[in-house]
N, CA, C and O of each residue as an XYZ file, in Angstrom:
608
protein
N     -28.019    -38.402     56.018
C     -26.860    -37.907     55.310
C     -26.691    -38.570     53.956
O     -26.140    -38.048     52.987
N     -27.183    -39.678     53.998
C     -26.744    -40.608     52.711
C     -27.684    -39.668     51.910
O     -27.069    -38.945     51.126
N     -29.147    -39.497     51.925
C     -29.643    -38.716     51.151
C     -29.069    -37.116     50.357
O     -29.448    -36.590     49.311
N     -28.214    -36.756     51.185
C     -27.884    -35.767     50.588
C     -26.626    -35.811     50.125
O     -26.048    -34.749     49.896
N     -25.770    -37.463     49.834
C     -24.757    -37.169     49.179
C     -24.644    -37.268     47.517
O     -23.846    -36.817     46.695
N     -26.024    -38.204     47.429
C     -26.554    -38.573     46.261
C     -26.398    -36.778     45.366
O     -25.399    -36.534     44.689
N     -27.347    -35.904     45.514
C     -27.198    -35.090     44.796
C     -26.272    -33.924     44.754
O     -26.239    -32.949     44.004
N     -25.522    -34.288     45.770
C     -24.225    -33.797     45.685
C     -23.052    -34.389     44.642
O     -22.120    -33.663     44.298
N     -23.175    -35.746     44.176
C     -22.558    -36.470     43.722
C     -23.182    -35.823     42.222
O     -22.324    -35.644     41.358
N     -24.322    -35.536     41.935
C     -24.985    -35.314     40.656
C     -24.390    -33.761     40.501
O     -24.027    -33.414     39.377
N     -24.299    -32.948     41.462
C     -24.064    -31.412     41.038
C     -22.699    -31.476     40.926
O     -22.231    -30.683     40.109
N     -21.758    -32.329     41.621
C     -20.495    -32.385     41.555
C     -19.868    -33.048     40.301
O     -18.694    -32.895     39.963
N     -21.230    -34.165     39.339
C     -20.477    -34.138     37.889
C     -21.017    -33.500     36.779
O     -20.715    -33.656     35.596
N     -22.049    -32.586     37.398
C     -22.784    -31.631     36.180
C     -21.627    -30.198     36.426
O     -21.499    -29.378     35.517
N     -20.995    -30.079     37.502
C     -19.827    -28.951     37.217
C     -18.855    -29.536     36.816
O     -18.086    -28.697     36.346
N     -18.441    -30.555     36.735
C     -17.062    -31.294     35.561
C     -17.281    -30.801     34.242
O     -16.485    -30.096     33.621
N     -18.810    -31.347     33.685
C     -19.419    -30.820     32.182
C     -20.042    -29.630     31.803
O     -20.413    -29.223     30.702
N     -20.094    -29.079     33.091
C     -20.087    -27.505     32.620
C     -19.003    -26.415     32.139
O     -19.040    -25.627     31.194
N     -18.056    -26.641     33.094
C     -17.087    -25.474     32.500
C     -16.486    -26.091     30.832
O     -16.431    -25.150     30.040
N     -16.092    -27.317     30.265
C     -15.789    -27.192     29.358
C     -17.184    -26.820     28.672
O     -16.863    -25.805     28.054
N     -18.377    -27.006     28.442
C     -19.029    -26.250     27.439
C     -19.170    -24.517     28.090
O     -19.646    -23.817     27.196
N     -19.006    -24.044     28.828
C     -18.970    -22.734     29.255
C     -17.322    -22.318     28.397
O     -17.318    -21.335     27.657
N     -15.994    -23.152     28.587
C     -15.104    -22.774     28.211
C     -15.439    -22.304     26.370
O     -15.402    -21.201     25.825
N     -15.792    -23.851     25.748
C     -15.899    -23.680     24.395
C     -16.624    -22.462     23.792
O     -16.114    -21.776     22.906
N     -18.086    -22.184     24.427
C     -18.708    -20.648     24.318
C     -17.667    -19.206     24.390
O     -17.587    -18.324     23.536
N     -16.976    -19.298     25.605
C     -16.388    -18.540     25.727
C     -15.178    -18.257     24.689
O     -14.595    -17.207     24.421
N     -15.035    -19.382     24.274
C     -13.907    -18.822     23.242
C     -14.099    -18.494     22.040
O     -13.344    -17.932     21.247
N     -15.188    -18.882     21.923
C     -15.938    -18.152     20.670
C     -16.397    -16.873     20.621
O     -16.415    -16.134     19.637
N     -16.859    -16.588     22.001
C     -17.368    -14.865     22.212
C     -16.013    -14.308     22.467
O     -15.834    -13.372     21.688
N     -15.025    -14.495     23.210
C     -13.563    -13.895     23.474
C     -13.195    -13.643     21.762
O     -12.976    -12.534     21.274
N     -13.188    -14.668     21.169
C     -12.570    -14.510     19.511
C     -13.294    -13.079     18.831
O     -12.766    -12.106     18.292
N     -15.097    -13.489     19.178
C     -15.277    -12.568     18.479
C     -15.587    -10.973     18.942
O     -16.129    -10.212     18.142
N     -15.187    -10.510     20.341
C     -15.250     -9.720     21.081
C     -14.073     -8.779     20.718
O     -14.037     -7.573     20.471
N     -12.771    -10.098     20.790
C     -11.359     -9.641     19.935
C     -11.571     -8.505     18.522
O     -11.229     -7.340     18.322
N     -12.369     -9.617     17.660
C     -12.165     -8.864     16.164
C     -13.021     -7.197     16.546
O     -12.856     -6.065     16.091
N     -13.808     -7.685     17.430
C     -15.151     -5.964     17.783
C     -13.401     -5.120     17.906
O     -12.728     -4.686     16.971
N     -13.077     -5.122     19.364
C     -12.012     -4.722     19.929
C     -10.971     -4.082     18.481
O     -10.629     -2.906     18.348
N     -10.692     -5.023     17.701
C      -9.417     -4.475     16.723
C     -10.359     -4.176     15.693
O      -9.822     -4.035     14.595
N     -11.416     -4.056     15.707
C     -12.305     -3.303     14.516
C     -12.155     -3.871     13.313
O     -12.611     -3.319     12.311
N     -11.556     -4.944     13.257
C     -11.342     -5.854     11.923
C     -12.277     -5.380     11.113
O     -11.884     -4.750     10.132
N     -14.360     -5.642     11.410
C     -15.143     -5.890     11.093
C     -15.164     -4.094     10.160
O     -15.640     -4.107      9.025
N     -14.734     -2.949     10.626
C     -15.001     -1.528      9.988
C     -13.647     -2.109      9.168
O     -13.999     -2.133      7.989
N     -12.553     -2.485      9.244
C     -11.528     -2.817      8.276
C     -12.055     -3.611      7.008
O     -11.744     -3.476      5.824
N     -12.789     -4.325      7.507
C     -12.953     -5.089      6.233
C     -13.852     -4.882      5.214
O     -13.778     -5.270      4.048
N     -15.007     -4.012      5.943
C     -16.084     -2.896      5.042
C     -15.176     -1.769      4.862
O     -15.661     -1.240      3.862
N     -14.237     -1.115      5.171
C     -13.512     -0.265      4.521
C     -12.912     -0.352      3.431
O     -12.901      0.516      2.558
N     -12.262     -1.614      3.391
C     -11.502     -1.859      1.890
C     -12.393     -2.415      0.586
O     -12.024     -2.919     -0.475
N     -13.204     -2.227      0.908
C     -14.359     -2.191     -0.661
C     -14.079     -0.941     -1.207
O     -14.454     -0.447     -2.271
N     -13.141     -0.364     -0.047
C     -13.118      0.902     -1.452
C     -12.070      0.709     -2.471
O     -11.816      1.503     -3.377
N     -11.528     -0.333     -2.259
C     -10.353     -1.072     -3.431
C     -11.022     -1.975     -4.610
O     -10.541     -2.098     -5.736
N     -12.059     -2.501     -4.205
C     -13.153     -2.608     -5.501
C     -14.200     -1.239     -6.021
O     -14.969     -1.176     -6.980
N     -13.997     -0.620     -5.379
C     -15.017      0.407     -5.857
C     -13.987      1.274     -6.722
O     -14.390      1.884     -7.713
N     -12.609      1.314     -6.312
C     -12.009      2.180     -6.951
C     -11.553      1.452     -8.572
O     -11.478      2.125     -9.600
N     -11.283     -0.062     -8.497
C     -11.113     -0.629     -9.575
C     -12.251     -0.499    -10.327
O     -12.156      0.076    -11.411
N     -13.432     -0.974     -9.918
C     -14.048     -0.623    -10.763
C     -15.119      0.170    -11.332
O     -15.833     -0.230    -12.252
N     -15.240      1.526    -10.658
C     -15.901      2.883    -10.738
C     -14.674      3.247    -12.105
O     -14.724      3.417    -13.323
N     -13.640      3.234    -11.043
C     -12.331      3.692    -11.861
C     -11.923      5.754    -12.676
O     -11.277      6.078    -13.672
N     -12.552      6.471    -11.813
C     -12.623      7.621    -12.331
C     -11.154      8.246    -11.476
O     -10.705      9.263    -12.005
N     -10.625      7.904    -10.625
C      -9.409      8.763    -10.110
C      -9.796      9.623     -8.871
O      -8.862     10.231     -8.348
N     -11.158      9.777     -8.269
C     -11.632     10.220     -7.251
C     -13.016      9.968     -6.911
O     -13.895      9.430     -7.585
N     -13.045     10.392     -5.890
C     -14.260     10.355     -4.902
C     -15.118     10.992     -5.176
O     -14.803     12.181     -5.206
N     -16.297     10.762     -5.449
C     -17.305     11.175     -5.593
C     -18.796     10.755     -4.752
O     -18.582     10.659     -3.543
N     -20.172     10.501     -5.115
C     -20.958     10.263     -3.858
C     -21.631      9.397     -4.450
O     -22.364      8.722     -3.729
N     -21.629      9.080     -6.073
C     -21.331      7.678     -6.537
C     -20.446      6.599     -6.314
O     -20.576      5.395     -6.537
N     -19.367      7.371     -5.750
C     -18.316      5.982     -5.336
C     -18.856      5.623     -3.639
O     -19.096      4.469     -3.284
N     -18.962      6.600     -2.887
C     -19.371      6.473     -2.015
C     -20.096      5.656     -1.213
O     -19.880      5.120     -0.125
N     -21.354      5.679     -2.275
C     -22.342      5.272     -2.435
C     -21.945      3.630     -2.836
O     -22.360      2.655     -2.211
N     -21.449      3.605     -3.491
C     -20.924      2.317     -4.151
C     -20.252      1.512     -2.871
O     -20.396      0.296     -2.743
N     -19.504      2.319     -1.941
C     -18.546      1.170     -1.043
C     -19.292      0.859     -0.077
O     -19.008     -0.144      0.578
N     -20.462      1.666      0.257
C     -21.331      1.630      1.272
C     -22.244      0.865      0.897
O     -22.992      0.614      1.842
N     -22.618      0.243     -0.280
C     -23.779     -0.904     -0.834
C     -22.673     -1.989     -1.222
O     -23.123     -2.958     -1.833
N     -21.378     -1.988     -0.982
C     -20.767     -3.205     -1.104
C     -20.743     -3.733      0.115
O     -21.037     -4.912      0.312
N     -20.419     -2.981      0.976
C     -20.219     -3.393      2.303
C     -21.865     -4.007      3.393
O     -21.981     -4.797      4.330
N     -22.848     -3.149      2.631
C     -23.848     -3.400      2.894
C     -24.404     -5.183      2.095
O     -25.114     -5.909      2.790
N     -24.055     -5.568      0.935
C     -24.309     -6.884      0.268
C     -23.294     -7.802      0.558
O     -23.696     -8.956      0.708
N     -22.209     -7.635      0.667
C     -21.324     -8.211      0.810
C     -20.163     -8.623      2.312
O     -19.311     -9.492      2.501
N     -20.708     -7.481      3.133
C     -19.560     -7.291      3.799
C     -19.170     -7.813      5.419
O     -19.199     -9.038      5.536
N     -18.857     -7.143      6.508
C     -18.669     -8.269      7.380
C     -19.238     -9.080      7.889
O     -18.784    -10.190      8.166
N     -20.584     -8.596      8.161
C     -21.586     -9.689      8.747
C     -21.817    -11.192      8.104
O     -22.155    -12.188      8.745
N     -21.515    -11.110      6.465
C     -21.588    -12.270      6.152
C     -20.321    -13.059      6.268
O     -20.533    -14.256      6.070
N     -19.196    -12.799      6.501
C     -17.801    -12.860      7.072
C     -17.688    -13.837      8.705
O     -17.439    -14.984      9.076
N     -18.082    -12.406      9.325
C     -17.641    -12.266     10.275
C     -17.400    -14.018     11.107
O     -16.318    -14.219     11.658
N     -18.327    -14.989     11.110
C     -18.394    -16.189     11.733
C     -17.023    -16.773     11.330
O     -16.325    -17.301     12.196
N     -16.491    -16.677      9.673
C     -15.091    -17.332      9.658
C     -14.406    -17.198     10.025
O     -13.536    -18.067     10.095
N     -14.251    -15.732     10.656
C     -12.719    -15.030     11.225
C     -12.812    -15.801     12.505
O     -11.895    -16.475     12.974
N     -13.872    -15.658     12.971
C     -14.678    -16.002     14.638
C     -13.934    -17.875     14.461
O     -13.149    -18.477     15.193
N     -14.466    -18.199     13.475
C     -13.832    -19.865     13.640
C     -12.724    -19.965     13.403
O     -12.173    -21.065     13.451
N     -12.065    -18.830     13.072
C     -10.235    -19.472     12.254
C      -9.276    -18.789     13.418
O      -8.058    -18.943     13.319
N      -9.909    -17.924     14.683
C      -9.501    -17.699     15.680
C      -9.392    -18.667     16.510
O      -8.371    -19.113     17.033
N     -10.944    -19.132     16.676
C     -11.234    -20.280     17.719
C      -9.648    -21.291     17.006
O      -8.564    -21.474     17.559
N     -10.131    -21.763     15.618
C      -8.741    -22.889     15.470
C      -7.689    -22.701     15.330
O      -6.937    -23.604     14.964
N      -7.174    -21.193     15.623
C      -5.931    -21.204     15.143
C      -5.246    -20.405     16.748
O      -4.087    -20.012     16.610
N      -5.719    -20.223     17.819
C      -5.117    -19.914     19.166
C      -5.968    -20.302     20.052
O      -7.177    -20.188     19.855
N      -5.363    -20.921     21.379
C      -5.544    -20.988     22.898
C      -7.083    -20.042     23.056
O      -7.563    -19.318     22.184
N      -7.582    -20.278     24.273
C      -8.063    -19.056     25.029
C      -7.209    -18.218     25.865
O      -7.223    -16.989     25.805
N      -6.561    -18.814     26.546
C      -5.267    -18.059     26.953
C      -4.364    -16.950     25.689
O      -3.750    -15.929     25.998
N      -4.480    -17.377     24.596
C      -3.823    -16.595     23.720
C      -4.758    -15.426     23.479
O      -4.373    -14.259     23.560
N      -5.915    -15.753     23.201
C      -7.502    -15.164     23.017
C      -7.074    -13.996     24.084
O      -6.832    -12.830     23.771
N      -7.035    -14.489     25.274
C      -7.336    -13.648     26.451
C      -6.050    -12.565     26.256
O      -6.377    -11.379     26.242
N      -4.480    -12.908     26.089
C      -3.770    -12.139     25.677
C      -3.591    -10.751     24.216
O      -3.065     -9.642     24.313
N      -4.223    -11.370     23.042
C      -4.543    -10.769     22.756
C      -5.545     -9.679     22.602
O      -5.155     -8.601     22.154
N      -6.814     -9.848     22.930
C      -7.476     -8.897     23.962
C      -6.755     -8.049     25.047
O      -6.989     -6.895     24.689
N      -6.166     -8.007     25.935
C      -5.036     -7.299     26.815
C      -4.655     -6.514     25.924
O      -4.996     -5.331     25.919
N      -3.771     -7.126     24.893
C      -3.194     -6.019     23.867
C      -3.578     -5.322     23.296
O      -3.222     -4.145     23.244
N      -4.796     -6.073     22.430
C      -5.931     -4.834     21.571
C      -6.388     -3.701     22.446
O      -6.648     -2.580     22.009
N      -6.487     -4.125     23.938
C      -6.863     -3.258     24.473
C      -6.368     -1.766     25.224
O      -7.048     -0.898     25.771
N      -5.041     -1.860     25.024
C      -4.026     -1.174     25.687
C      -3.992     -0.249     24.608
O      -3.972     -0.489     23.401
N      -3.987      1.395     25.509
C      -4.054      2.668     24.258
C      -3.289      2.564     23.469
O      -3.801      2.798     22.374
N      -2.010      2.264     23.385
C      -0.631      2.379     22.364
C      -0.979      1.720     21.113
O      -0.645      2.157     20.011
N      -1.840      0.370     21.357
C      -2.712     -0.575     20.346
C      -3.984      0.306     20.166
O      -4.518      0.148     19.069
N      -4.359      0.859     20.683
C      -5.786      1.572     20.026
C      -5.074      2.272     19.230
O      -5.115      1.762     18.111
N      -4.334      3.350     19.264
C      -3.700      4.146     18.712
C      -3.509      3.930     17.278
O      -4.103      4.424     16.320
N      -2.188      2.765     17.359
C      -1.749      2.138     16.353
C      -3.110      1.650     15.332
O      -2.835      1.643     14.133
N      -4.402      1.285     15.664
C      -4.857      0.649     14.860
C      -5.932      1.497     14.444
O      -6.937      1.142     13.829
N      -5.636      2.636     14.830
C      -6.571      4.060     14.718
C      -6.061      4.663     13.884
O      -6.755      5.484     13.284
N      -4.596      4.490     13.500
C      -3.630      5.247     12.943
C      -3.487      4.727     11.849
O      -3.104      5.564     11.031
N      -3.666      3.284     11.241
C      -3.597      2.325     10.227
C      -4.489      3.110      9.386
O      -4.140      3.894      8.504
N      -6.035      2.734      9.854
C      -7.188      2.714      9.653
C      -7.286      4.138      8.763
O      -7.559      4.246      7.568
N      -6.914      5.401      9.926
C      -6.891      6.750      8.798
C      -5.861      6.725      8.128
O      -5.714      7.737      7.443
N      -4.775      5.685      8.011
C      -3.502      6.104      7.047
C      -4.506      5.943      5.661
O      -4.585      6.736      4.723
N      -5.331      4.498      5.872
C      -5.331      3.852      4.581
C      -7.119      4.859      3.719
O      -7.426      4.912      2.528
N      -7.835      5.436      4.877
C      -8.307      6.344      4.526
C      -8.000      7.722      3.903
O      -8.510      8.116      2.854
N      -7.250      8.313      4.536
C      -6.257      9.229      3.509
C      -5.875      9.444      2.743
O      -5.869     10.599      2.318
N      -5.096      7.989      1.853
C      -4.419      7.735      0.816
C      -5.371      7.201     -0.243
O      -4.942      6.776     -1.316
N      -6.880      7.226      0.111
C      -7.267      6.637     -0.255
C      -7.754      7.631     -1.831
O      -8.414      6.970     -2.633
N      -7.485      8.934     -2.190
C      -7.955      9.732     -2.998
C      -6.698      9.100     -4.271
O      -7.019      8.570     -5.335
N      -5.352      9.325     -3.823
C      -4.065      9.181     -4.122
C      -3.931      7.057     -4.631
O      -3.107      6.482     -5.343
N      -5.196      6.484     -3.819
C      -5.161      4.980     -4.224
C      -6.315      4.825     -5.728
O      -6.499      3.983     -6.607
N      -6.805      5.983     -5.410
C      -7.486      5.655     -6.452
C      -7.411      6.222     -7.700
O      -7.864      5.809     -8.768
N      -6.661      7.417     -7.391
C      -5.737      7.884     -8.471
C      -5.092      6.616     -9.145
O      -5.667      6.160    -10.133
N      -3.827      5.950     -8.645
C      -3.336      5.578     -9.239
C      -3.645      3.897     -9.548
O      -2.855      3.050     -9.965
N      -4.710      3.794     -9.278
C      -5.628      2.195     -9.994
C      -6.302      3.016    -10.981
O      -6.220      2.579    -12.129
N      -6.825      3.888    -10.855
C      -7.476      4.372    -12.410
C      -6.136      4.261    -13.078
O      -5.955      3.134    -13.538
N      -5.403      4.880    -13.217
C      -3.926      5.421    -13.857
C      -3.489      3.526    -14.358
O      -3.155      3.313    -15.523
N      -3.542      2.638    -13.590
C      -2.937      1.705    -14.030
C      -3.634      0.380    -14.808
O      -3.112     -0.471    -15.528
N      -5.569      0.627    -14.193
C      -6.438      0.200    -15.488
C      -6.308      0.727    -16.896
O      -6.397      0.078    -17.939
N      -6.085      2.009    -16.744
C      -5.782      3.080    -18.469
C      -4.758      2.895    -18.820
O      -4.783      2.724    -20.038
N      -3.446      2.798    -18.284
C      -1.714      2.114    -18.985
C      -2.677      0.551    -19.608
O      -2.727      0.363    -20.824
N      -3.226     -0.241    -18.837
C      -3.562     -1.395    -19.359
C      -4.483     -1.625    -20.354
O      -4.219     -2.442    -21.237
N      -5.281     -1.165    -20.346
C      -6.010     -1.133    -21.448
C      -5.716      0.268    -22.895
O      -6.529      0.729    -23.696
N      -4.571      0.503    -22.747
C      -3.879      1.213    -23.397
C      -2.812      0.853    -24.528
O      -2.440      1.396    -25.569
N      -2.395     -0.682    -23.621
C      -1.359     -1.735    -23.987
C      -0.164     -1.180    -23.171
O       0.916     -1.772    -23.205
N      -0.327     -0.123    -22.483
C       0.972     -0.088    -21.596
C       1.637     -0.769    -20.699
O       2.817     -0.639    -20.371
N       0.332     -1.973    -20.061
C       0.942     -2.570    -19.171
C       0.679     -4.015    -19.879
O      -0.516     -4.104    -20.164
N       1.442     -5.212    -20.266
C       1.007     -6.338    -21.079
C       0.885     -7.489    -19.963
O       1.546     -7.408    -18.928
N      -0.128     -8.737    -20.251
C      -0.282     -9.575    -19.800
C       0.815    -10.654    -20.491
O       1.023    -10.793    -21.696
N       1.522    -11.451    -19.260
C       2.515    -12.394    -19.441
C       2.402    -13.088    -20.483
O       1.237    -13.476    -20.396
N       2.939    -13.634    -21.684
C       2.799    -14.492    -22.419
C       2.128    -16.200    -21.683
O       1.206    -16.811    -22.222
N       2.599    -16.519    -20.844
C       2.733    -17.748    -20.158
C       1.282    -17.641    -19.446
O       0.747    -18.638    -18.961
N       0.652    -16.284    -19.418
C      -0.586    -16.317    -18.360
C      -1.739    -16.163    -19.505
O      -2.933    -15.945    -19.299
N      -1.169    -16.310    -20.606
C      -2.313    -16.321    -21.680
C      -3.014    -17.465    -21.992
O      -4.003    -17.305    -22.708
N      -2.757    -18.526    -21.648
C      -2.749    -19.835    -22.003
C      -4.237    -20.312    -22.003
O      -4.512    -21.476    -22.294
């Protein structure tokens, strides 16, 4: 018997030091399973079309602009991101919080809602770029002036 308490004693403190490194993994894949879940990652390649519209700057869509948000997002966009969100989750909530928010992202009323964002800001997006062209041309027009105090 003595023989077999020995490695019982060894498996019984290699599962003490397992679940916290199983926990720490996990909250890193929960974090970033989260952002999959709320689609952050299509949110955040979506809004290059707020640089594409500043600076294409024609007032609409075309397959040059298109083209343009889809090679921003392609050089620039979440994948090279994505690990910070993943770490500023991990440091900034619980796994328990992790795990709650997941629940929520996951519940239709939250799909909905964040389905509903997503095409609002697609929609408006002819009407957004209307009026950033409209407000680069007041500015470089002299219609719109830079602060005295921000000239410095």
């Amino acid at each position: 018997m003595c023989l077999f308490a020995y490695p019982a004693i060894a498996y019984a403190e290699q599962d003490v030091t397992a679940p916290i490194t199983v926990t720490t993994k996990s909250k890193k894949q929960l974090a970033r399973e989260l952002l999959v879940e709320l689609g952050i990652g299509k949110q955040y390649d979506l809004y290059f079309w707020n640089s594409v519209d500043l600076a294409y700057g024609t007032g609409t869509r075309t397959k040059v602009s298109e083209w343009m948000q889809k090679t921003l997002a392609q050089v620039a966009g979440w994948r090279y991101v994505e690990s910070q969100y993943v770490a500023r989750l991990e440091a900034n909530f619980s796994e328990m919080e992790l795990k709650e928010l997941m629940e929520l992202a996951k519940r239709p009323l939250m799909k909905k809602l964040l389905r509903t964002e997503i095409q609002a800001y697609e929609e408006t997006g002819t009407k957004r770029a209307r009026l950033l062209f409209q407000a680069w041309d007041d500015y470089n027009s002299g219609k719109i002036n830079i602060p005295p105090n921000l000239l410095n």
